[in-house]
C-alpha positions as CSV (number, residue, x, y, z in Angstrom):
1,X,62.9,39.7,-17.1
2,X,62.6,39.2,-13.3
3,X,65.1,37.9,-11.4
4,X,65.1,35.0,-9.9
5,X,65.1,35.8,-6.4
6,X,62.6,39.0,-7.0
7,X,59.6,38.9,-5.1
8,X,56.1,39.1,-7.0
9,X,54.2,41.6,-5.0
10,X,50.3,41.3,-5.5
11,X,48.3,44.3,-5.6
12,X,45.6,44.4,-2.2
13,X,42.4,44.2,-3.5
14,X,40.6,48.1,-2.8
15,X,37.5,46.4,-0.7
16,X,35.6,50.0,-0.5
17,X,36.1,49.9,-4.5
18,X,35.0,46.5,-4.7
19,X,31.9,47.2,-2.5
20,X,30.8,50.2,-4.7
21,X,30.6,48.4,-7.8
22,X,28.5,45.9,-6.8
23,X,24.6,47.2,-6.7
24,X,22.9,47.0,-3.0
25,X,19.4,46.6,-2.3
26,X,18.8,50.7,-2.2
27,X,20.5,50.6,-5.5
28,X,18.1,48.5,-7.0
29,X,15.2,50.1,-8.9
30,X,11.7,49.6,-6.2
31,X,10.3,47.7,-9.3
32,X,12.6,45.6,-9.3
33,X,13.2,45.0,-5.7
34,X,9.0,44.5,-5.1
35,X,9.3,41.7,-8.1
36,X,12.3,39.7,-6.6
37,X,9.9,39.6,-3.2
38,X,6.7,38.3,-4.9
39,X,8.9,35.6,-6.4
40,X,10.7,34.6,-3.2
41,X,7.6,34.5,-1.2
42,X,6.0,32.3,-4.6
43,X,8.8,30.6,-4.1
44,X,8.1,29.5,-0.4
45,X,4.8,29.3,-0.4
46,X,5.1,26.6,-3.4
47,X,8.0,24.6,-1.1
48,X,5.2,24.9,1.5
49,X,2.2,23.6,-0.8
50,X,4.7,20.8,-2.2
51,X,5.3,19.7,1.1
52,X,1.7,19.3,2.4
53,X,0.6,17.6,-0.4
54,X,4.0,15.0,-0.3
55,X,2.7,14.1,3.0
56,X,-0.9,14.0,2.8
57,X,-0.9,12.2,-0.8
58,X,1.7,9.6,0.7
59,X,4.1,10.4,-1.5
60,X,6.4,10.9,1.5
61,X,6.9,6.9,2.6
62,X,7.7,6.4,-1.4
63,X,10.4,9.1,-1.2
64,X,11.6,8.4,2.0
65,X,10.4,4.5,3.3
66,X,10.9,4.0,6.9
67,X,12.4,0.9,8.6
68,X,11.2,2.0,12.1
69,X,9.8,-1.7,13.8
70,X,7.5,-1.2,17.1
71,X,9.1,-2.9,19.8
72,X,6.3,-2.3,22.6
73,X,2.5,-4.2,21.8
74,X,-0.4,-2.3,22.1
75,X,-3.2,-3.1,25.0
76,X,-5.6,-5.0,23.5
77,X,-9.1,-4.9,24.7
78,X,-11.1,-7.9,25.6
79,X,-11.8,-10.3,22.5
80,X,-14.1,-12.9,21.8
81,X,-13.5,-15.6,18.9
82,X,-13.4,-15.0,15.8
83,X,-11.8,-11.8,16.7
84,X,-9.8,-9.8,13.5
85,X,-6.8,-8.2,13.8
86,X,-6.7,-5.1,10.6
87,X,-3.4,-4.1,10.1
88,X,-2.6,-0.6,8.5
89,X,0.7,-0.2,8.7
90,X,2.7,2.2,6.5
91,X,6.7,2.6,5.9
92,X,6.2,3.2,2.2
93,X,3.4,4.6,0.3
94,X,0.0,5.3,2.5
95,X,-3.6,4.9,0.9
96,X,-5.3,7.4,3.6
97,X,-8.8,7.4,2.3
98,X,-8.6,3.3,1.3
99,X,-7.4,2.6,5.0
100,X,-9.9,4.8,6.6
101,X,-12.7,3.5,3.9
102,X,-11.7,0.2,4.6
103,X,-11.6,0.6,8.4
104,X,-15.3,1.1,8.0
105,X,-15.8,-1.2,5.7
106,X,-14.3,-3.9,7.8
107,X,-16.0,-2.9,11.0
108,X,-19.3,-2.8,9.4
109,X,-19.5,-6.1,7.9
110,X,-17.9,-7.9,11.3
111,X,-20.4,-5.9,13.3
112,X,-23.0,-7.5,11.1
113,X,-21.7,-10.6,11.8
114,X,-20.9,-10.1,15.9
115,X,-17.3,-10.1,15.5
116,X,-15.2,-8.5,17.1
117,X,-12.0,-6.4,15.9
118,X,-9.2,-4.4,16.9
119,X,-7.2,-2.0,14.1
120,X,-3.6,-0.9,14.8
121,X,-0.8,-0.2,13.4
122,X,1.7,-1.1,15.8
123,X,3.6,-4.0,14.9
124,X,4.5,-5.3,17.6
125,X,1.1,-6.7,17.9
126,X,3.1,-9.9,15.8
127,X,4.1,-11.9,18.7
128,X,3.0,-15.1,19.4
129,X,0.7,-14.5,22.7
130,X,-1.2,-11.6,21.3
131,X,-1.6,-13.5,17.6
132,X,-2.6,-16.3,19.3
133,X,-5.8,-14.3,20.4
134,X,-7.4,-13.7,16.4
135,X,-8.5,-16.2,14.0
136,X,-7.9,-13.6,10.9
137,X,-5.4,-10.8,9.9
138,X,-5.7,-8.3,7.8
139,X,-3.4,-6.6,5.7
140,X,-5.4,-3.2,5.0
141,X,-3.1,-1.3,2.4
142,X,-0.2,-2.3,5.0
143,X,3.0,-1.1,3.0
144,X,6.7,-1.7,3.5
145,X,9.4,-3.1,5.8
146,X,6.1,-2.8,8.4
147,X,7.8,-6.0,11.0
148,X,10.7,-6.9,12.1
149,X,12.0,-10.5,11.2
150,X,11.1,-11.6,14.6
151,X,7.6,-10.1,14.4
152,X,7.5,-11.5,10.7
153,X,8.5,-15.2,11.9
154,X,5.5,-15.0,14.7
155,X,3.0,-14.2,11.9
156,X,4.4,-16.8,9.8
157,X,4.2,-19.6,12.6
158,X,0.8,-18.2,13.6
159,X,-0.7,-18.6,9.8
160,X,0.8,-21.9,9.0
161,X,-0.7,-23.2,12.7
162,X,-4.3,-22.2,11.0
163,X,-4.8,-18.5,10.9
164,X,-6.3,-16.9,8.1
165,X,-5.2,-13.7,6.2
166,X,-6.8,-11.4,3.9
167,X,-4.3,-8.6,1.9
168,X,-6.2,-5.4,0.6
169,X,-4.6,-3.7,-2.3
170,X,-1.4,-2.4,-1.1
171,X,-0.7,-5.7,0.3
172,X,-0.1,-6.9,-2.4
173,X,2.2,-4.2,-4.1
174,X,6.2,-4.1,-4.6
175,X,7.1,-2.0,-1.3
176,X,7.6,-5.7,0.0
177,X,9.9,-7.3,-2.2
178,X,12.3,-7.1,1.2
179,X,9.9,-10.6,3.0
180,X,10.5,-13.3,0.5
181,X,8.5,-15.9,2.6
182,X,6.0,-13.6,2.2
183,X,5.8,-12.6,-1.8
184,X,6.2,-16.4,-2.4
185,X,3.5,-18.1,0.3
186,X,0.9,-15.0,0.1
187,X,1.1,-13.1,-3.1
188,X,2.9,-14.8,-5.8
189,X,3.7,-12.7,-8.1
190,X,5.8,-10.0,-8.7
191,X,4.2,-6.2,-8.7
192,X,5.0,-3.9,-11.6
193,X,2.7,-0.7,-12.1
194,X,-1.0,0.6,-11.8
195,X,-2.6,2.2,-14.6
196,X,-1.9,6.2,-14.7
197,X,-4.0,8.4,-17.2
198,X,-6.3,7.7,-15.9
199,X,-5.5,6.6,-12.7
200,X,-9.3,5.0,-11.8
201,X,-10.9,3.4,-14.3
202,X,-13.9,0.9,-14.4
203,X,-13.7,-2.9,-15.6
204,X,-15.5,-5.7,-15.4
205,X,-14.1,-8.7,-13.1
206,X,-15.2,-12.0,-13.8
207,X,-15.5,-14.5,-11.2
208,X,-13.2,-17.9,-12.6
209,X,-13.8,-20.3,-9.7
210,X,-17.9,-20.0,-8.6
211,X,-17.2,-22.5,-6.3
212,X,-14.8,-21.2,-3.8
213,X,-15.9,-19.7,-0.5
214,X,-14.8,-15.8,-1.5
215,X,-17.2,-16.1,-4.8
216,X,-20.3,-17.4,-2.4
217,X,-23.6,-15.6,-4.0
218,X,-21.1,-13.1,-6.1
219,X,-22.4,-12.4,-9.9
220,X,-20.4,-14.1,-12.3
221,X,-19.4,-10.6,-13.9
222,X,-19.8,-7.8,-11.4
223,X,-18.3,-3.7,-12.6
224,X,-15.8,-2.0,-10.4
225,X,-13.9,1.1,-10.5
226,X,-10.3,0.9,-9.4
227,X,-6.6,1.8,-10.1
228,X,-5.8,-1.6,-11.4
229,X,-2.6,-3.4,-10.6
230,X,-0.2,-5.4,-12.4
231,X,2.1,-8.2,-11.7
232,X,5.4,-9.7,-13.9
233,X,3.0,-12.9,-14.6
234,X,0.1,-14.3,-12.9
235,X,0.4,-16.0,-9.6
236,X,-1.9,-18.5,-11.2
237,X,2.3,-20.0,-12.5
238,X,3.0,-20.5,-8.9
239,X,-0.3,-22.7,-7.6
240,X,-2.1,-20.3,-6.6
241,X,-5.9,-20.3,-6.6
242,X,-7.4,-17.6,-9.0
243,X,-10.6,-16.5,-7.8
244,X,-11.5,-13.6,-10.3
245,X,-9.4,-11.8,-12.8
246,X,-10.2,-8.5,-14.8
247,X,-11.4,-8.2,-18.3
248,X,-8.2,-6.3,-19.8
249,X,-10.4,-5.5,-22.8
250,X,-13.0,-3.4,-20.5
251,X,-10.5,-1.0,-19.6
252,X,-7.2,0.9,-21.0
253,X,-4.4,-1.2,-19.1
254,X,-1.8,1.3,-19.4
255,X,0.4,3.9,-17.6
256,X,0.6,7.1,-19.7
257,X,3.1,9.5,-17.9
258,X,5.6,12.3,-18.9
259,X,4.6,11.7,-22.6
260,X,5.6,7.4,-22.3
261,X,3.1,4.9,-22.1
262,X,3.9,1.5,-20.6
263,X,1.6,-1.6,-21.8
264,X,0.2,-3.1,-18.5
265,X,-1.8,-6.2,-20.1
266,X,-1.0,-9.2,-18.8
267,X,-3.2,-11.7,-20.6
268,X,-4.3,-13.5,-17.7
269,X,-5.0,-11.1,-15.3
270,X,-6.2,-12.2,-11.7
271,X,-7.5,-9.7,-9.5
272,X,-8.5,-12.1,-6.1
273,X,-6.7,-15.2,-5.6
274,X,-6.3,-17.8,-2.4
275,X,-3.8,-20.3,-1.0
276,X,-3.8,-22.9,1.5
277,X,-0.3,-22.1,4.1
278,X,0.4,-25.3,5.9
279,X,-2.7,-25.1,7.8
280,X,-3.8,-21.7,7.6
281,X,-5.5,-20.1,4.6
282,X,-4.7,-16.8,2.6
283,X,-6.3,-14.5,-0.1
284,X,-5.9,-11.3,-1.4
285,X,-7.7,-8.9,-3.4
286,X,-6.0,-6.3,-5.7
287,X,-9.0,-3.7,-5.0
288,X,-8.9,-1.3,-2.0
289,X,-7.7,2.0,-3.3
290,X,-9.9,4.8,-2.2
291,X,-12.2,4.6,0.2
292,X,-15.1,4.8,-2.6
293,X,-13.8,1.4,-3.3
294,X,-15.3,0.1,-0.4
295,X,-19.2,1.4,-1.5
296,X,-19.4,-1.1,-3.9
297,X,-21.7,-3.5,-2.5
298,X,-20.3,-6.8,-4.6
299,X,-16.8,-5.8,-3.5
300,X,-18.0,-5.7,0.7
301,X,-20.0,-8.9,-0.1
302,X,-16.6,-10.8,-1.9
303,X,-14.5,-9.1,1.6
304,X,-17.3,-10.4,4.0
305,X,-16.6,-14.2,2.1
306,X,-13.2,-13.7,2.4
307,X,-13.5,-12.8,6.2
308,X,-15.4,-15.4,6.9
309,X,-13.1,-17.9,5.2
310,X,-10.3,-16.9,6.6
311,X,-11.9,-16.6,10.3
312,X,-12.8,-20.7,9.6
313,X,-16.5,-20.0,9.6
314,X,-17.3,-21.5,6.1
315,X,-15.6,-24.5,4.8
316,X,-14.1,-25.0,1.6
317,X,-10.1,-24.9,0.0
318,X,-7.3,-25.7,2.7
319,X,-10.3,-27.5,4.7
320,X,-11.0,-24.9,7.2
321,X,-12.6,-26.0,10.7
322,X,-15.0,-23.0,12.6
323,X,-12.5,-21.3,15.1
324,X,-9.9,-21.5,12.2
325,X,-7.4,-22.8,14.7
């Protein structure tokens, strides 16, 4: 038994004893040794490939959404009315192809019609004297907390004075659940999933309201190919005005990924709707994906009514004047 006032005296460790047991590189069979490079360098080059793709797919606003607000407006070039202002802004998820598809797209069809326009994504374009110079905005793809609430208050005052706005797609996704003024006056509803497996499918959309200015000369039934949204319930509950909805039967409205599979079908299922905003006028359509999205000749036809809706150039719902302000 040790006494009590015995010291314990550890051992020292033998570092040189220590070292040799443990195997070195040189020590390693060359097999060995060439197969633990291969997978290192597999290794990298797959955290390399990963990356790339995270950014260039988009991924990368979804994993890591920005709050970032522009505080200085861009110069804008000389307009004349009706001018369009085609926002792209992206602190979520970014649609490359659908905003460079519907760049085009959008270009085109006011160049057909003399108008003139002016993309950015700067958001500090939302003040009241630079606003004040378009009759419509558009919300291509635009994802996340894109304004700041001073730059969201100017666009608010701006549409409910008589602007008009159109929302592509992404516009109308959950990556804005943050704007309440806006989910509630411009989409209505609240988003829940696209289909997934597989991702793009086609459907037939059926026009419900013939009448209104967006449906102008557009077959009652038209095909489209599209990762189709879905909402919580339709934004038909809220007052909205449903323009066309999609035949849920014409496609497979679900999301099939990592073995589950989540039912999509809504029942009611619009896919363009509209609203009058104190004196301004909104719509939005759920299409706008990929930039083959844009080819579709009905789908540029139903964008060129809504453009010229919202720009005030065709009467109809919320009573629009030309000029649109």
């Amino acid at each position: 038994m040790t006494a009590p006032n015995d010291a314990i005296v550890a051992t020292p460790i033998n570092t040189v004893v220590l070292q040799n047991m443990l195997p070195t590189a040189k020590s390693l069979p060359a097999s060995f040794r060439k197969a633990l490079k291969v997978t290192l360098a597999l290794v990298l080059l797959l955290l390399i490939v990963g990356f790339v793709l995270v950014r260039v797919s988009g991924l990368w606003g979804i994993l890591f959404p920005s709050h970032q607000h522009d505080t200085v407006a861009p110069v804008l070039p000389e307009l004349h009315a009706p001018a369009i202002l085609v926002f792209s802004k992206t602190n979520s998820f970014r649609h490359v192809d659908g905003i460079e598809g519907g760049g085009r797209a959008l270009k085109a069809i006011a160049g057909e019609r003399d108008w003139d326009v002016f993309a950015t994504e700067n958001g500090a374009v939302f003040n009241d004297t630079d606003l004040g110079l378009y009759q419509a905005v558009v919300f291509l793809n635009a994802t996340g907390d894109m304004l700041s609430e001073r730059q969201e208050l100017a666009f608010q005052r701006w549409l409910e004075a008589g602007g008009g706005w159109l929302g592509i797609h992404a516009a109308g996704d959950g990556s804005h659940s943050g704007w309440r003024w806006y989910r509630d006056n411009l989409i209505g509803a609240d988003f829940t999933a696209h289909i997934l497996g597989p991702q793009f499918q086609v459907a037939s959309v059926i026009m419900e309201a013939p009448d209104h200015p967006l449906a102008r000369q557009i077959p009652t039934t038209w095909e489209h190919e599209e990762e189709w949204y879905s909402w919580a319930e339709s934004p038909r509950t809220e007052g909205f005005t449903i323009v066309a909805t999609v035949d849920e039967s014409s496609y497979s409205p679900y999301q099939k990924i990592l073995g589950r599979e989540t039912d999509l079908r809504m029942g009611d299922h619009p896919v363009v709707w509209s609203r009058c905003v104190g004196r301004g006028r909104a719509a939005y359509a759920a299409m706008g994906h990929s930039a083959e999205t844009f080819d579709n000749p009905v789908f540029r036809d139903l964008l060129g009514n809504a453009l010229s809706w919202a720009v005030g150039e065709v009467r109809g719902e919320c009573q629009a004047s030309k000029g649109g302000r």
